[in-house]
N, C-alpha and C positions, 0 to 999 in steps of 0.2 A: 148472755147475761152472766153476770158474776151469783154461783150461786148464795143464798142468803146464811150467814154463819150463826143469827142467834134468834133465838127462841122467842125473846120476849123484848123489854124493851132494852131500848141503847145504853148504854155507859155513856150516861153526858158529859161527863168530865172528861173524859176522853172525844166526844166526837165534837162538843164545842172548841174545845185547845186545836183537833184538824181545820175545823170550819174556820174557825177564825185566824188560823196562817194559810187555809187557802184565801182567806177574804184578805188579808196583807199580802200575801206575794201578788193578788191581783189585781188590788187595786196602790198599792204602796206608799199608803200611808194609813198607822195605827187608827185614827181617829176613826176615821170613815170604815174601819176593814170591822171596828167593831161595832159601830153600828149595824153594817150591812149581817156581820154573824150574829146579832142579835135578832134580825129580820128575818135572816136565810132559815134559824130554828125555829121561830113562832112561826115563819109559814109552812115550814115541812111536817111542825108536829102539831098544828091547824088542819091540815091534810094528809094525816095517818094513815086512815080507815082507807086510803085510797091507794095506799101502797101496794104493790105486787109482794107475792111472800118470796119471789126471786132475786126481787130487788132489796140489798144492805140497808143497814140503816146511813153508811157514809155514804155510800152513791145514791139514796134519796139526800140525806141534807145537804151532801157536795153537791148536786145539782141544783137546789134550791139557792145554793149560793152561789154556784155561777152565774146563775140568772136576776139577783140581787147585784152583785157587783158588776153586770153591766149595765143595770138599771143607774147605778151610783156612776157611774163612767160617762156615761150619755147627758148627767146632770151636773159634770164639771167639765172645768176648760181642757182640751185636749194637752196641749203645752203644762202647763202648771203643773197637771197631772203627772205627766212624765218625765218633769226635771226633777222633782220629792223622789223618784224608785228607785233607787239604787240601796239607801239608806234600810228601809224597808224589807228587802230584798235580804239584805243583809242580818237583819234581823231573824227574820223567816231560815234561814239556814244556822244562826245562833240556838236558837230554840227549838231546833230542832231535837224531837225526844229521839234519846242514844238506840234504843228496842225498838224503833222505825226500822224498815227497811232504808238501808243509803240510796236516794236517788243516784240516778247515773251522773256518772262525772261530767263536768261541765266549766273548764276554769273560769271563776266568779273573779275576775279583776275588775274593776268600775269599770273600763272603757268595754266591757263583756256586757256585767248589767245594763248600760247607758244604751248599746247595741241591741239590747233584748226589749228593750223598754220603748224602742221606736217600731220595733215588729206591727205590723198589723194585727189588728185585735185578734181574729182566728189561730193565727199564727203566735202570738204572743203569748195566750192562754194555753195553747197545747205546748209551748215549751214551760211555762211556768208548771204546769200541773205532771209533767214528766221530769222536769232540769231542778225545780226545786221542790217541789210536793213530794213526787217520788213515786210516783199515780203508774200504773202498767199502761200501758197501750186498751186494755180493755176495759180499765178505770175510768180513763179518760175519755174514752169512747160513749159510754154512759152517764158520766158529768155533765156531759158536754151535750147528748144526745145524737148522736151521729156515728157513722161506721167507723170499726179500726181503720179501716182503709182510708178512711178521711182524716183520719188524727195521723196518720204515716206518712201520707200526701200533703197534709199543713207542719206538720214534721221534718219534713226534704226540705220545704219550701221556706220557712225557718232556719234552719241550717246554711241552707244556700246563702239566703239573704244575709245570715251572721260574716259566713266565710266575706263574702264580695264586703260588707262594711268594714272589716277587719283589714281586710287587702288594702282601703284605702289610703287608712291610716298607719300598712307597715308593719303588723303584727298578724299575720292571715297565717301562722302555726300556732295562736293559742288555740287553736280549736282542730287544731291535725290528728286525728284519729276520733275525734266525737262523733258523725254521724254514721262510722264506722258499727259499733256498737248498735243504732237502730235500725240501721239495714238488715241486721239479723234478728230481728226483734226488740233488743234491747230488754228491756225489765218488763219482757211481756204485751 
């Protein structure tokens, strides 16, 4: 577990602007990314008193908003959903605040995002919360609920899948040396 960095309560202004670019890169599109961070924080800070003092205060609302945004994902059309992300996507790396950590590199060309966007959900979320969020291996791991080892293994498996769609269409060196970098842990 990541240990817990603060004392008392969160900086919301800061952990709503995270929340709600993980709720856009995940579900990729504005509207819905902010209702679901509107959700993701009235139910994490509804269920405070239940917080472990191990656990952050973004990896409780990061998880609350994982699990909102596939509540939002199960309640639209699969297709629909997925031609809107690139846009989004796009954003989310815009607004990104400069005093972040830079997630690991990832070249973001549309036929990249469009390829990340067809990922299987598991698969999908742990690139998005590594490739754009910028989340560690052990961030991700407790967002998500599940072992690093399982965010490393839907991580390969992700990659792979990127390399073989990338191959098809011709371009299988935009991503030559990316999962280089997580083989060795990458950002943790």
């Amino acid at each position: 577990m990541t240990p817990r960095h603060e004392d008392a309560a969160p900086d919301f202004r800061e952990l709503s602007d995270r929340v709600y670019r993980l709720c856009v890169a995940m579900l990729r599109d504005e509207t819905p990314a902010r209702d679901a961070a509107q959700e993701a924080l009235v139910r994490g800070w509804a269920r405070r008193a239940s917080r472990r003092e191990d656990v952050s205060w973004w990896t409780w609302f990061g998880g609350f908003a994982v699990r909102v945004c596939r509540e939002f994902r199960r309640g639209r059309a699969r297709e629909a959903e997925r031609s809107a992300g690139t846009e989004a996507l796009e954003a989310v790396e815009a607004e990104r605040d400069a005093t972040e950590p830079a997630p690991a590199s990832l070249p973001m060309t549309r036929i990249v995002r469009d390829a990340v966007m067809h990922l299987p959900d598991r698969q999908r979320e742990v690139t998005v919360l590594r490739y754009f969020i910028g989340a560690s291996t052990a961030e991700a791991a407790e967002l998500l609920g599940c072992p690093e080892g399982t965010i490393k293994s839907n991580l390969h498996k992700a990659l792979a899948s990127l390399h073989a769609a990338l191959a098809k269409v011709g371009i299988e060196d935009e991503l030559s040396g990316v999962s280089a970098g997580f083989d060795r842990g990458g950002s943790g």
